[in-house]
C-alpha positions as CSV (number, residue, x, y, z in Angstrom):
1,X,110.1,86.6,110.4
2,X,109.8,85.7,114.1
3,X,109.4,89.4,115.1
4,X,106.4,89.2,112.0
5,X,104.4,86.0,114.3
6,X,101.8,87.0,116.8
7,X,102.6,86.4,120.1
8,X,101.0,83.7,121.3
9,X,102.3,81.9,117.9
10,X,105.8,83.0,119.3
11,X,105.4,81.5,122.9
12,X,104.4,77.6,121.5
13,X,107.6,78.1,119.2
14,X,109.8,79.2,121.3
15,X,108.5,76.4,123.9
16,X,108.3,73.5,121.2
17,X,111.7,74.2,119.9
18,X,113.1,74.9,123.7
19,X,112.2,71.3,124.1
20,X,113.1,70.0,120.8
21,X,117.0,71.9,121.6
22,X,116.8,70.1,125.1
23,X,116.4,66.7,123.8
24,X,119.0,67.2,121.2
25,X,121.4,68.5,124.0
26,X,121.1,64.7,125.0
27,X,121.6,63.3,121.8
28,X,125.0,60.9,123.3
29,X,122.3,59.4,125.6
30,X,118.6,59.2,123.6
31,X,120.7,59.2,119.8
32,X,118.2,62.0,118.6
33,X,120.3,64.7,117.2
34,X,118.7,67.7,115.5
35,X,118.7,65.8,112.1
36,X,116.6,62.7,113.6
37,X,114.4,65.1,115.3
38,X,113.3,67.2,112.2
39,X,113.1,64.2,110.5
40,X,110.1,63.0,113.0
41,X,108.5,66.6,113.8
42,X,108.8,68.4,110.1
43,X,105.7,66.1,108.7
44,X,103.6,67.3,111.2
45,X,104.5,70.8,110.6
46,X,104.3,72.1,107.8
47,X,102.9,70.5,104.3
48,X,100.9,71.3,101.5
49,X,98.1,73.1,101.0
50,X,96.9,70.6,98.1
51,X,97.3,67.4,97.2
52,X,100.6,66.7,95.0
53,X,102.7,63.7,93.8
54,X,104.5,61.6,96.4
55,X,107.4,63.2,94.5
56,X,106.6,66.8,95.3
57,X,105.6,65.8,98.8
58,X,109.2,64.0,99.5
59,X,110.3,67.7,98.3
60,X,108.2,69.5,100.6
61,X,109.1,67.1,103.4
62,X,113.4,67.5,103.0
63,X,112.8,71.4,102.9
64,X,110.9,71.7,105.9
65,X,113.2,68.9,107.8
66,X,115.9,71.6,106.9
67,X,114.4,73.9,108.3
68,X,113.4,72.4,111.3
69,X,116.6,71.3,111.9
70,X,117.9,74.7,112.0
71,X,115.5,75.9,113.8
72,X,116.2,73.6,116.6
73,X,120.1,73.9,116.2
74,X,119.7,77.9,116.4
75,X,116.7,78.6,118.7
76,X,118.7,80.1,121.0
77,X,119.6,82.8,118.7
78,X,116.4,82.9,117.0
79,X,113.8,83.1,120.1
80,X,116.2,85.0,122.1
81,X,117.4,84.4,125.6
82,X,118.9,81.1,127.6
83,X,116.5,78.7,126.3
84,X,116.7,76.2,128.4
85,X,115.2,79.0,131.4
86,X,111.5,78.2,130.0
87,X,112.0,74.8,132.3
């Protein structure tokens, strides 16, 4: 699905999550692991398109902190190359 994104999409991804993986790299020191992280970046990331239950929306809101977590875990392997060169 990466490959699918157009580039310039690609490039802030691959640069927010490049960050996101540095700061979790010094999660012993700043206590923000890739869990705490998602949990403050997936709101603002993703949500949905209308208006639902505060139910639904706590849903929406544990998927996408899943996902962000991954993504931050793996971005490595998903945006390709040493990460950590974009700095």
């Amino acid at each position: 699905l990466v490959n699918q994104l157009p580039e310039a999409n690609l490039i802030l991804l691959r640069h927010l999550f490049g960050v996101l993986h540095h700061i979790e790299q010094n999660s012993g020191v700043n206590q923000m692991n890739a869990f705490n992280l998602a949990l403050c970046i997936a709101p603002n990331m993703l949500w949905l398109p209308s208006p639902t239950g505060p139910e639904e929306e706590s849903r929406s809101t544990k998927k996408v902190a899943l996902l962000v977590q991954f993504l931050i875990e793996n971005s490595g392997e998903i945006f390709g190359g040493d990460i950590a060169s974009l700095f």
